[in-house]
N, C-alpha and C positions, 0 to 999 in steps of 0.2 A: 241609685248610686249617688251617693255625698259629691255634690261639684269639688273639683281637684285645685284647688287653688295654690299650691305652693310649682314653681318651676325654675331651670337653670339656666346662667346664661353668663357668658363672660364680659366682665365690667373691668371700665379701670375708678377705682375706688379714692377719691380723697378724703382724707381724715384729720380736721386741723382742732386745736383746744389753745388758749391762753396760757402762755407761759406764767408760771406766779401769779395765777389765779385767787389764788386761798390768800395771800399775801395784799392782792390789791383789794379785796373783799373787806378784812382785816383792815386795812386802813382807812379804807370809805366807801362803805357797800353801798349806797345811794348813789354814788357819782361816778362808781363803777359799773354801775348795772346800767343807769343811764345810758354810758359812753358806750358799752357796748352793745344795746341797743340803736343808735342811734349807726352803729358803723354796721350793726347788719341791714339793716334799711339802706344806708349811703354806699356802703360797700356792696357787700355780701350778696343779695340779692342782685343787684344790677348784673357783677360778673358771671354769677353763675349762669343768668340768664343771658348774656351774651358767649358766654360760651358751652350753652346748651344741655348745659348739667341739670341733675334732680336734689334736689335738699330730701336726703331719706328720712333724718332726723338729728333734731336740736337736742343736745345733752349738756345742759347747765352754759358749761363754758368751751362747749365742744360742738362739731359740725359735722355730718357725714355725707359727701356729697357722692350720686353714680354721675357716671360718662359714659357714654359710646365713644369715643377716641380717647389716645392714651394722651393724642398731644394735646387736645382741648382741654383735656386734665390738668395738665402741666400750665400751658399756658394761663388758665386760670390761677392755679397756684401762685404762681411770679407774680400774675398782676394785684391780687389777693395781698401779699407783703408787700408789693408796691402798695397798696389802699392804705394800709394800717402804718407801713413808716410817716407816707404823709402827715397820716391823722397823728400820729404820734411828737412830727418835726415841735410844734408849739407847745408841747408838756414837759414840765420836770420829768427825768431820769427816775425817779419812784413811783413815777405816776404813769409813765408811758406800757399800751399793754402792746402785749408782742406775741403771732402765731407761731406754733411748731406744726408744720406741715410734713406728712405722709401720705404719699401717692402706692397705689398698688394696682397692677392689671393681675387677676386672677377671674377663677370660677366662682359664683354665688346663688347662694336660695333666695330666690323671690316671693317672701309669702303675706302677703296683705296687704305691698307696698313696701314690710322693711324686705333689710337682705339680713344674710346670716352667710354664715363659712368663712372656712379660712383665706378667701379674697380678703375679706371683712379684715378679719381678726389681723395680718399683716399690716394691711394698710395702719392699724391703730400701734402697731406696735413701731413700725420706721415712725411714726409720728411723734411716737415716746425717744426717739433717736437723734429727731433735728433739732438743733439748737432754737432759742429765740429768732424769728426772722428768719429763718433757714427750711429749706423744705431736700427731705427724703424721700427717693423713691427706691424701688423693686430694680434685679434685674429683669424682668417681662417688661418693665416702663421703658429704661432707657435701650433696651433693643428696638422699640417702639419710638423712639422722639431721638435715638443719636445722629441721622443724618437727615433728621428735618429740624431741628430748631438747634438754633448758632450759638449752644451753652457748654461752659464748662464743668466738667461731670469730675468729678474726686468718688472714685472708688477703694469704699471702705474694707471690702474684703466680704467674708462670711460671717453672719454672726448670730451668738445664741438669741433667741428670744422667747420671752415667758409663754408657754404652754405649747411649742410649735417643737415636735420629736427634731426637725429638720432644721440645719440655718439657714437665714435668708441673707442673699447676698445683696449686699446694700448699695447705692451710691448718693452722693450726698453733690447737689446742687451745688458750683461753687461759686458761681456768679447769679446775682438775681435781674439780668439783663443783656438780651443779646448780647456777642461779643463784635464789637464794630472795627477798632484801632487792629484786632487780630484775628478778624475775619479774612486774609488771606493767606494765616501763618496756618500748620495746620492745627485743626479740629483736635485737640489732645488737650492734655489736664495740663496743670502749672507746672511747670521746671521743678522737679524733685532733687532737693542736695543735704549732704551730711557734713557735717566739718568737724571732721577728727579732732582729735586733741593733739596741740601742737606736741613735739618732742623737745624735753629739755635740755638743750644741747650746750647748758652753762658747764658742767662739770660739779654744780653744787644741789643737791637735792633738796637742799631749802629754799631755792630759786621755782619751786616748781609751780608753787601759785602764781609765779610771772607768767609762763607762758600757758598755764592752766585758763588765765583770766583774760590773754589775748583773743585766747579761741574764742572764749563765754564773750568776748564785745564783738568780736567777727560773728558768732552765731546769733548776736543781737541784732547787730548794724543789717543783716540781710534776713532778720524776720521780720525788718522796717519794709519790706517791697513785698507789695501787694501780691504779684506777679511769682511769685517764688513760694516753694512749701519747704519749708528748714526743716530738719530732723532736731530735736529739742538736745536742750543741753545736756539731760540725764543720761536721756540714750545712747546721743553719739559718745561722750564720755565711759560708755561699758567697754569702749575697745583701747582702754587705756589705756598703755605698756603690755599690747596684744600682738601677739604676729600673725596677722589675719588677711590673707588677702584680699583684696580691694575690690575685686568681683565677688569674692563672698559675701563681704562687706555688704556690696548694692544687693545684690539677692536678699540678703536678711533683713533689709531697712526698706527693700523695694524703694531704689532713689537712682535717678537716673545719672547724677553728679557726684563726686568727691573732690574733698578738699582736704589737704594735709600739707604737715609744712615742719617748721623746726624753730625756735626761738634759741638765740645766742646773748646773753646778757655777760657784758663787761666794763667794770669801770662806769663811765656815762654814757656807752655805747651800748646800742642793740643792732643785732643782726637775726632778719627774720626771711627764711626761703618758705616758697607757699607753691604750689601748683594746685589745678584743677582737672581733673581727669573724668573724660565721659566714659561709661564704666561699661556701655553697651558693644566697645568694640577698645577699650584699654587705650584712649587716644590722648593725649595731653594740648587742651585748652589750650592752657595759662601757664607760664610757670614763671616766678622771679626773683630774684634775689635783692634784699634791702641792707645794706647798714647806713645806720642815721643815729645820729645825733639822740640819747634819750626826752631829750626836750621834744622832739619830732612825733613822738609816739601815736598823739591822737590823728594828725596826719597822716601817718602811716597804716594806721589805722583802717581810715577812710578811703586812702588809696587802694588800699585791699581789696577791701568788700565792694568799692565802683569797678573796679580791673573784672572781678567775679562775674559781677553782672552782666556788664560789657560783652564780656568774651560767653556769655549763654545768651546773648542780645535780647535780651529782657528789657522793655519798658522803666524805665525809670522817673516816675513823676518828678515835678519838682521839688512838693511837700516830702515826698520820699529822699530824696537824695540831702536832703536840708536835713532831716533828722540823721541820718547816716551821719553827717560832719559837724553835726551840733554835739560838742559833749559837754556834762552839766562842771568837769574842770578843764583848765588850760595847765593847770599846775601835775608835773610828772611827779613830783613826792608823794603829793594829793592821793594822786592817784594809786600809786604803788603802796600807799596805807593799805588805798580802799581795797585793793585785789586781798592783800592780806587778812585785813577784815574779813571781806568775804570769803575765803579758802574756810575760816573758823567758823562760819553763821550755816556753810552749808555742813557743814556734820554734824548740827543741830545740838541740845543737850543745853542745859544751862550753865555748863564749865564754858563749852567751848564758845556760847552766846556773849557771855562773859567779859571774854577775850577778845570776841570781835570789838566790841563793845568800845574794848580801849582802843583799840587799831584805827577803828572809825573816828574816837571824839581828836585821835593827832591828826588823820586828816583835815577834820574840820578848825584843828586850831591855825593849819597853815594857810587852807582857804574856808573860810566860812560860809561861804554864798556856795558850797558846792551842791546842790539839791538830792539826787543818788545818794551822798554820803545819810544826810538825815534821814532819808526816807528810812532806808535799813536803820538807823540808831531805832527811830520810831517802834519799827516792827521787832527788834530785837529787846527793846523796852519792854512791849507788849505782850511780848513770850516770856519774858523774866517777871511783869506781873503776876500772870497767869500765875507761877509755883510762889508766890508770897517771896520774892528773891529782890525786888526792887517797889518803889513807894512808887515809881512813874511810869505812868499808863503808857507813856510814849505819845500822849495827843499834842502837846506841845509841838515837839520834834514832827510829826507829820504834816503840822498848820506849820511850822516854815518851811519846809519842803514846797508846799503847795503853792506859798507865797513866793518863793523864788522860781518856781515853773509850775503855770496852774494847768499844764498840760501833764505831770507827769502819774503814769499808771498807779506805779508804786505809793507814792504819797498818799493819793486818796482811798488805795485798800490799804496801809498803816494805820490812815485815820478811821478805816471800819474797821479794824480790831480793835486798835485802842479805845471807839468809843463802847465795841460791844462787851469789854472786859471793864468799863463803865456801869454797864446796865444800861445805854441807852440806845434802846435797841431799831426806832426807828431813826436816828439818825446812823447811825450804825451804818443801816442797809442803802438807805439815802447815798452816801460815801464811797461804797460798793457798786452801786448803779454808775455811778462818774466812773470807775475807775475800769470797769466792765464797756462802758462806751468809748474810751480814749484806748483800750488793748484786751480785745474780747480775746485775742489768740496768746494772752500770759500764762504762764501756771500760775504764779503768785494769786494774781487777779482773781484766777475760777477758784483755787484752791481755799483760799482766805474768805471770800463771799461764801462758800460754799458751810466754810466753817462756821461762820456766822449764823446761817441758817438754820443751819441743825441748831445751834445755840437757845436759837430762840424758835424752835417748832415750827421753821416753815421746811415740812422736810420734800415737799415735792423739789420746790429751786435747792434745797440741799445736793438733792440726788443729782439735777440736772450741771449745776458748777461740780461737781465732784465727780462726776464720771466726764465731763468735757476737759477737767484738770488731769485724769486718768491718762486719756488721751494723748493730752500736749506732754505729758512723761510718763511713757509708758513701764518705766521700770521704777515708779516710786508707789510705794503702798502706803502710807498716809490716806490717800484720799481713798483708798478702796475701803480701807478699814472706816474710815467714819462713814462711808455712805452705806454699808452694811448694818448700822444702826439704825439710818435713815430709813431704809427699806424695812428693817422690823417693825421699829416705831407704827408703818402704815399698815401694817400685818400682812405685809409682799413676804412671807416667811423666804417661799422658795428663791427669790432673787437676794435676799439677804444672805441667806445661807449660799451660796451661788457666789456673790463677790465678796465674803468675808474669804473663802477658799482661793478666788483667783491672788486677793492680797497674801495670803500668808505663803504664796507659791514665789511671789515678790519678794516678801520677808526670806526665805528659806533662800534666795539665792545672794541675801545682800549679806546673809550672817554666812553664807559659805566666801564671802568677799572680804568681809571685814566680822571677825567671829568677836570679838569686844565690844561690838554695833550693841549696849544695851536698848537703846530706844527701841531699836530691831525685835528684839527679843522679849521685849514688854508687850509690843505689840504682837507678837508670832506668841508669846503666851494666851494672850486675849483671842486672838483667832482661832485657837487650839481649845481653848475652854469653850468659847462658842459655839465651835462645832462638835464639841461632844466625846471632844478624846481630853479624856481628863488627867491619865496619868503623862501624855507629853506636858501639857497643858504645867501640870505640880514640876516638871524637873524645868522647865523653861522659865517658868517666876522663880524656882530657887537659884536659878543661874544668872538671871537680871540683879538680885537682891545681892547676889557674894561679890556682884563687880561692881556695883556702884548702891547700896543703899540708902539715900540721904537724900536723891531729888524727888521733892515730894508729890508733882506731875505724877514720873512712873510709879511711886511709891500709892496714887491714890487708882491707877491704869492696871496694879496687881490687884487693886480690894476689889476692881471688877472681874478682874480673872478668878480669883478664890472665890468671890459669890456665884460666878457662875457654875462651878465646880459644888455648890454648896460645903466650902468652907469656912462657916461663918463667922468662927471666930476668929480666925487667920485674915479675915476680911473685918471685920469691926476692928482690930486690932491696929492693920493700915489707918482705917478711915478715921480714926479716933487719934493715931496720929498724924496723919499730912493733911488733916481738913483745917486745922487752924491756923497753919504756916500757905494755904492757897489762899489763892485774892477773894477778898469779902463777896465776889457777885457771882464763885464758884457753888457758894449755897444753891443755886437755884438749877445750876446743872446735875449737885448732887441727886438734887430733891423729882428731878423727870429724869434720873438716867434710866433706861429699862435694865442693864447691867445689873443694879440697885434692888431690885423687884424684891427677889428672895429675903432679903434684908430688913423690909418694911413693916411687918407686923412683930418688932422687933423692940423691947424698952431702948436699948441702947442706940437706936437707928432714930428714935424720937425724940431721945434729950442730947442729940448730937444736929438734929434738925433744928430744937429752937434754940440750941447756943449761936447754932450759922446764921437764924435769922436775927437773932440781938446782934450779932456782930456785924451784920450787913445795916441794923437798923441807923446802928450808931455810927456806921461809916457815912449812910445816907446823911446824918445829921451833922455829920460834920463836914461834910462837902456843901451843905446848906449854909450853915455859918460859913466857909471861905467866901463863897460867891457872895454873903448877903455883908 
């Protein structure tokens, strides 16, 4: 009889790989390979071996380590991203490499030395879950290390994962180090809160972006504390002029806090009531009432969002409470632009861009140092390049932002759009690195790196900023829809197809909200073709085209709906018109979209490729001559 060499045995499993692997490769495969090389020697190796684990096997830029304990596991892990931040603290931002850690305790086949099964297969998939620097485990882990090691665990819930019938129920590390300052408080996640949208209690409906935009800087001022999980501004805004009770509320957001309040605008006066309610037993915090001076606003402000914290006695740093009271105007006109502005930037569309556009440049003529203000012109710039609608990329506008606060988030992802609507793509992502290090918990931040990504073919960190962007708004389909290209691109068929579906379940409830949403419905045609229903797919492009035909974005977002559909000349028809009215370095998007595919062996798909390259060649040449 043949020796039996394969057997089972329960392990806890780590699974770690380099975030933007393909990317640092890409920029300097020598100095990469080198470095990490040198970190599994300096690292790697040591910890494992002091915490008693086995290297099963080396995969490129990945690791699979077994354990006999689940907290040996663990504790390796933390110290593992402690190894690599260090190694990281003295490198540029595009040059620093970063693990995604997965932990799993499951059953495994032992045969030759490797393992196989679904312990395995888990472990690698939480690992595709944690962010850069971030480690995932299993629930079998943290039942295993909750009342031995002093961490704070954020429970993600249950979730799908590729080739597993079953979901696994996740939780996600939220501290990478004991907790010390609140190792007597208890053992639980961070303060979970929501902040409704205030009520406009002016009597004038066009007042509404006043206290629409109180909320959005209170929902900001306390995503500045570390110590706290905000409910983003997309989401908590879906109970907008809703009668929803306040327990239902926390049930559906799972948050342990609510905040809600009413804004009163008159004259030069505001009057703003706010309470804080613990939603576990209907008990009220906080509650208080303000009228002040409109000159007082940013102050009032600030007084808010400190009372909030207070009264959940949450830790409040210094650098935290600084940023809370730091705002980039002192000026209330300024300011009351900008909310304006912004009411316009967020319903997207290049009408409504437009318009912010103006809102913004009066802010900035009353104060011009105001930073926030440019950043947005910058990124609104850069969305109006995009459709051939404006000469200016917006890099200007984001280099004085930066200049006048080289701390702010915004500025430095403006300045990676604008330069990736450039063509230049490694600074681009360079810019996006900064802007990802000063506010890894942005939408903007994931959103826009994200987009850039895909832009230029790195679609692994595509996937990873566009599903972390998902997260932080859970009700915007934007980033679902572009990482479902991403996912094709790498021929993940079935997770593309997977979250092209979860967006368009997005899109379907935002055109049941607002049914004129064409951007909505460009995109909900695109997801509709993609997936395979063709005839919603024809009545959803003809319903985007009868309401607004002329922006040449959606206009060039249907030539991929109708190619997917194999309507090719409905589709050459678009692309022959909105390709010369888009920005010159949209040629090279055309030219790798997979949308595109059917189209390619095409005369008219060929002398429409090298008109885009003469017109890119000559804009190149003429950005030569400026600089030269």
């Amino acid at each position: 009889m043949a020796e039996e060499r394969a057997q089972r045995r329960l392990a806890a499993i780590l699974a770690a790989d380099v975030a933007g692997y393909s990317r640092l490769i890409e920029a300097d495969e020598a100095g990469t390979l080198a470095a990490l090389k040198a970190r599994h020697k300096n690292v790697l190796e040591p910890l494992i071996a002091r915490h008693h684990g086995r290297v099963v096997k080396l995969m490129g830029d990945g690791v699979l380590v077994e354990f006999a304990s689940a907290v040996n596991a663990v504790q390796c892990a933390i110290e593992l991203q402690k190894g690599f931040a260090e190694a990281n603290a003295s490198l540029a931002g595009d040059t620093a490499a970063w693990l995604r850690i997965g932990v799993n305790l499951g059953d495994v086949v032992v045969e030759d030395g490797d393992l196989f099964g679904d312990g395995v297969i888990v472990a690698v998939r939480l690992q595709a879950l944690a962010e850069p620097g971030g480690i995932c485990i299993s629930a079998g882990i943290h039942d295993q290390i909750e009342k031995k090691l002093p961490l704070m665990y954020e429970d993600l819930g249950p979730r799908e994962v590729k080739n597993m019938a079953k979901q696994v129920h996740v939780f996600r590390i939220a501290g990478d180090v004991p907790i010390t300052e609140l190792a007597t408080a208890a053992k639980a996640l961070k303060p979970s809160i929501a902040v409704l949208p205030f009520t406009n209690m002016s009597g004038d409906p066009e007042q509404e972006y006043f206290s629409d935009g109180i909320t959005e800087d209170i929902i900001i001022d306390l995503s500045k504390v570390s110590t706290l999980n905000v409910v983003s501004r997309n989401t908590a805004f879906t109970f907008k002029d809703k009668a929803v009770d306040l327990s239902q509320i926390a049930r559906q957001l799972k948050v342990g806090y609510v905040v809600d309040g009413s804004v009163r605008r008159a004259g030069g006066r505001v009057r703003i009531t706010a309470q804080l309610i613990e939603t576990r037993n209907d008990s009220h915090l906080w509650a208080e009432r303000y009228d002040r001076d409109l000159n007082d606003i940013f102050a009032l402000q600030g007084e808010i969002s400190q009372a909030i914290v207070a009264s959940l006695k949450v830790k409040l740093l210094p650098e935290e409470k600084r940023a809370i009271v730091t705002r980039s105007t002192l000026n209330p006109n300024a300011y009351e632009l900008y909310l304006q502005a912004r009411h316009y930037q967020q319903q997207r569309g290049a009408r409504n861009l437009e318009i912010a556009l103006r809102f913004y440049d009066q802010a900035l003529e009353i104060d011009p140092s105001y930073s926030r203000a440019w950043a947005s012109v910058a990124l609104c710039r850069a969305l109006l390049y995009i459709r051939g609608r404006s000469a200016d990329s917006g890099l200007s506008a984001a280099e004085k932002a930066i200049s006048m606060d080289p701390n702010l988030a915004d500025g430095h992802a403006a300045k990676g759009r604008a330069l990736a609507e450039l063509g230049h793509a490694n600074e681009a992502l360079a810019a996006h690195e900064v802007s990802l290090r000063l506010d890894p918990d942005s939408f903007d931040v994931q959103y826009y790196f994200g987009r850039t990504c895909l832009q230029f073919g790195h679609h692994e960190a595509a996937i990873q900023h566009l599903e972390r962007a998902a997260e932080l708004e859970p009700t915007d389909y934007f980033p679902l829809a572009l990482a479902s290209q991403s996912y094709e691109l790498l021929g993940r068929k079935d997770e593309a197809t997977h979250t092209a579906r979860r967006a368009l379940e997005l899109i379907e409830r935002e055109i049941a909200h607002r049914p004129d949403n064409v951007h909505a419905i460009v995109q909900g045609a695109w997801a509709l073709g993609y997936l395979g229903e063709s005839e919603h797919a024809r009545v959803w492009a003809r319903r985007a085209m009868a309401i607004d035909p002329d922006d040449p974005l959606d206009r060039y977002n249907l030539c991929c709906t109708w190619a997917r559909i194999n309507e090719r000349d409905l589709a050459f028809d678009l692309l022959e018109a909105c390709a010369p009215r888009l920005s010159p370095e949209w040629i090279n998007w055309i030219k790798h979209d997979s949308d595109l595919i059917p189209l390619r062996d095409h005369p008219r798909y060929l002398a429409l490729i090298a008109r885009g390259e003469a017109r890119l060649q000559a804009f190149q040449s003429d950005q030569l001559g400026k600089a030269g």
